[in-house]
TISE-714554 format. One record per residue (C-alpha): residue in three letters; x, y, z. Coordinates in steps of 0.02 Angstrom, whole numbers, plus 50000, padded with zeros to 5 digits. Layout:
ALA_X_Y_Z;
...
***
This chain:
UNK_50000_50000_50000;
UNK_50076_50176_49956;
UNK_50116_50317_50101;
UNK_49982_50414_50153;
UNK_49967_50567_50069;
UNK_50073_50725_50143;
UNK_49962_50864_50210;
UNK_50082_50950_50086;
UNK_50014_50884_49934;
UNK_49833_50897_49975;
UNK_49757_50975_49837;
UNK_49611_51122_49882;
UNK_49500_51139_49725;
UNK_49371_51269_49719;
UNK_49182_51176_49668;
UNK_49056_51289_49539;
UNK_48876_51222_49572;
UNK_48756_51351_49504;
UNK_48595_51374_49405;
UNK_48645_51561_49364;
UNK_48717_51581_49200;
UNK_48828_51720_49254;
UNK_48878_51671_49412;
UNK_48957_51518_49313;
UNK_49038_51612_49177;
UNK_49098_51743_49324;
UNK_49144_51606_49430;
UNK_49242_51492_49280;
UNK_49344_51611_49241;
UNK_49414_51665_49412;
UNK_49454_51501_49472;
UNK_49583_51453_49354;
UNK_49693_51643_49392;
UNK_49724_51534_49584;
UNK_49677_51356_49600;
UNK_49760_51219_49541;
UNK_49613_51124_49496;
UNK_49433_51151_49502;
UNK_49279_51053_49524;
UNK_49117_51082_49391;
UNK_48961_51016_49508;
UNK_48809_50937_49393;
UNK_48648_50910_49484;
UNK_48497_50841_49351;
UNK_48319_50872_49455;
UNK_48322_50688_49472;
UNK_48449_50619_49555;
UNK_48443_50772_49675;
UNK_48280_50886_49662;
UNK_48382_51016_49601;
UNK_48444_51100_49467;
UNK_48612_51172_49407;
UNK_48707_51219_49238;
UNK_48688_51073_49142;
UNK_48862_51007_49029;
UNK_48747_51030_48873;
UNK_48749_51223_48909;
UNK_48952_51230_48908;
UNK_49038_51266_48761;
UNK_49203_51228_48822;
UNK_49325_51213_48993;
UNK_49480_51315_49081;
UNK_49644_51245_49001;
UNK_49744_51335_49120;
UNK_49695_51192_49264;
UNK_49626_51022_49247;
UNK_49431_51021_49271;
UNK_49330_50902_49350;
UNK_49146_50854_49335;
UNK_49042_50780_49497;
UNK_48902_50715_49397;
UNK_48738_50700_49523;
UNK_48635_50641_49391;
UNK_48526_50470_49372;
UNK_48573_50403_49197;
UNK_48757_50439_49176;
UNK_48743_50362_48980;
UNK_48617_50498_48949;
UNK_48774_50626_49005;
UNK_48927_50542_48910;
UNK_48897_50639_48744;
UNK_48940_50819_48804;
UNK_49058_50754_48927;
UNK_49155_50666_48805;
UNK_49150_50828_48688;
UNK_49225_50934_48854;
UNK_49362_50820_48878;
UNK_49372_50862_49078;
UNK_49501_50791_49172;
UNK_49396_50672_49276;
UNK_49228_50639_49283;
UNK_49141_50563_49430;
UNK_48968_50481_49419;
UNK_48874_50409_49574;
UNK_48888_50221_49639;
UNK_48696_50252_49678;
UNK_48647_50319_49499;
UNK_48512_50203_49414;
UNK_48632_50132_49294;
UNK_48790_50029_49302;
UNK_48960_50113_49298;
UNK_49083_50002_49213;
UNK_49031_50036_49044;
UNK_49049_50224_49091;
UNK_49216_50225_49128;
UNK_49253_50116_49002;
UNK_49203_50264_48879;
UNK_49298_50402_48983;
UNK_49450_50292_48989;
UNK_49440_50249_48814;
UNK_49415_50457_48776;
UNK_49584_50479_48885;
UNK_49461_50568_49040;
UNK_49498_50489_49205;
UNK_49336_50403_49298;
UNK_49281_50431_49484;
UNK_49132_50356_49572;
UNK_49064_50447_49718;
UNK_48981_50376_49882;
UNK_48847_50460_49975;
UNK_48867_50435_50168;
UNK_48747_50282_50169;
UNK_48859_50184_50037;
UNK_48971_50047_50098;
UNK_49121_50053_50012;
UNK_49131_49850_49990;
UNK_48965_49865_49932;
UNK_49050_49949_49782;
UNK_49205_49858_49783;
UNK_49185_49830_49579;
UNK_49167_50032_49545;
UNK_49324_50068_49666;
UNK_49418_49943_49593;
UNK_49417_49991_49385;
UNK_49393_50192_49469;
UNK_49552_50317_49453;
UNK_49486_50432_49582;
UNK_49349_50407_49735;
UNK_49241_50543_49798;
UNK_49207_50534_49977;
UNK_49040_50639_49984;
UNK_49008_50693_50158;
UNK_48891_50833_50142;
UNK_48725_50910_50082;
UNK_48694_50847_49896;
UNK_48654_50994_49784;
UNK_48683_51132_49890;
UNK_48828_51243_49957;
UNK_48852_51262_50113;
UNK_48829_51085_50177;
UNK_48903_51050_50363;
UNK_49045_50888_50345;
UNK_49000_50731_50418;
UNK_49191_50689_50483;
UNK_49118_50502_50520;
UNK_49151_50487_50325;
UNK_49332_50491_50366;
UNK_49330_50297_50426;
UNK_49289_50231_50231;
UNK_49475_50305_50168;
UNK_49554_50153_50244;
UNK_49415_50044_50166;
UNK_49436_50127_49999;
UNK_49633_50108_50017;
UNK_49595_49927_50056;
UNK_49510_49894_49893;
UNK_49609_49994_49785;
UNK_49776_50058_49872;
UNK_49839_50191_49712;
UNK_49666_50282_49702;
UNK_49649_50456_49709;
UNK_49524_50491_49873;
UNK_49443_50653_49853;
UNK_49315_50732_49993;
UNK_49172_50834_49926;
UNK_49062_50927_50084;
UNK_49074_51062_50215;
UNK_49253_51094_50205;
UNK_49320_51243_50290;
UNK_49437_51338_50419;
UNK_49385_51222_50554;
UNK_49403_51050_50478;
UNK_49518_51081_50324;
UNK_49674_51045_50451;
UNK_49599_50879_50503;
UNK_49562_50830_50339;
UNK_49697_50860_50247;
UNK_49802_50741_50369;
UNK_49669_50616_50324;
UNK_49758_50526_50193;
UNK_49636_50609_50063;
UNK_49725_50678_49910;
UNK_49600_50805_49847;
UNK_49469_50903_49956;
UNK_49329_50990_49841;
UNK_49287_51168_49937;
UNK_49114_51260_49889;
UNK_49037_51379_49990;
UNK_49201_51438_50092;
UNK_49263_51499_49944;
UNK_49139_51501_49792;
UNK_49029_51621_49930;
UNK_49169_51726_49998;
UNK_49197_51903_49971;
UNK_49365_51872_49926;
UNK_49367_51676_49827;
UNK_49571_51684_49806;
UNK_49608_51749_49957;
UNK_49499_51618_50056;
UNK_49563_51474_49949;
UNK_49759_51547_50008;
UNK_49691_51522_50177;
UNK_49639_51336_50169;
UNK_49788_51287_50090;
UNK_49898_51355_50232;
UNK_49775_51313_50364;
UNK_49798_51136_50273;
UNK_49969_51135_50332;
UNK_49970_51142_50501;
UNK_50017_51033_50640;
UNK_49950_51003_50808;
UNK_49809_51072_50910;
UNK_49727_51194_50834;
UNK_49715_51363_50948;
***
């Protein structure tokens, strides 16, 4: 099994879930002048019983940073077409979705996009074992699905281990609640990737609240 991850490589992408058309185009554009790598949030009305920019609606992506998608969406096939024309980075559908995965990722991978399943906080990992295993990147959803602003269930925490278990060179990312008061904690979690909405997409100042999680990420010890 591989080290776990340094708090030092922990990577702090900024999420965009939004049904405003400007807010997204505002919002797609200033990520990429900080981050690293940024999260596109999905949500269909029927998976969740909201609503956000749909992939259809995007003519193209940031090539400054890789982009992910974080599909919440019931019929991944019905998605593939405009993801496959966006050529993200990654693209992660749901283990709960209403359809199975494998073919999925076998069209991402085939495309050259990496595939990620996510798992809401009532999904065993084992129960899954057959997404995690053929997956290049697991999304450890721990807070409020469709929304910003979610609190973090820190329970979540205990699948890593059981994900590492099943598939010790995945990527482990953490989508929910992540802020000032739990980004330390997490980041020395053995998660590579932690996906940050509200505290920064909602901030007066995005870059300058993103600079603060990443060296709040950092530290060491009990926090004062």
């Amino acid at each position: 099994m591989q080290p776990a991850v340094d708090s030092s490589d922990v990577i702090i992408a900024p999420t965009l879930l939004t049904a405003d058309a400007n807010e997204f185009t505002k919002f797609i554009g200033l990520f990429p002048t900080f981050a690293k790598r940024m999260q596109i949030d999905v949500v269909d009305g029927s998976f969740v019983a909201t609503t956000t920019i749909q992939e259809s609606a995007i003519t193209a992506l940031p090539t400054e940073i890789p982009v992910d998608f974080h599909m919440m969406v019931a019929r991944p096939s019905e998605h593939l077409p405009h993801i496959l024309r966006l050529k993200p980075h990654l693209c992660i559908f749901h283990a709960e979705a209403t359809e199975d995965l494998l073919p999925v990722f076998a069209q991402l991978k085939q495309a050259g996009i990496k595939a990620g399943v996510a798992l809401l906080q009532r999904t065993y990992p084992g129960s899954v074992e057959q997404y995690i295993k053929a997956a290049d990147h697991v999304l450890i959803f721990a807070g409020a699905l469709g929304k910003n602003g979610g609190s973090a269930d820190l329970l979540q925490v205990e699948k890593v281990k059981l994900i590492r278990a099943i598939n010790p060179e995945v990527e482990i990312g953490w989508d929910g609640g992540v802020n000032m008061d739990n980004v330390r904690t997490l980041a020395h979690s053995d998660i590579n990737i932690l996906n940050v909405g509200s505290a920064i997409f909602k901030s007066e100042d995005p870059k300058a609240s993103w600079e603060a999680l990443m060296e709040e990420k950092g530290g060491r010890g009990v926090k004062i």
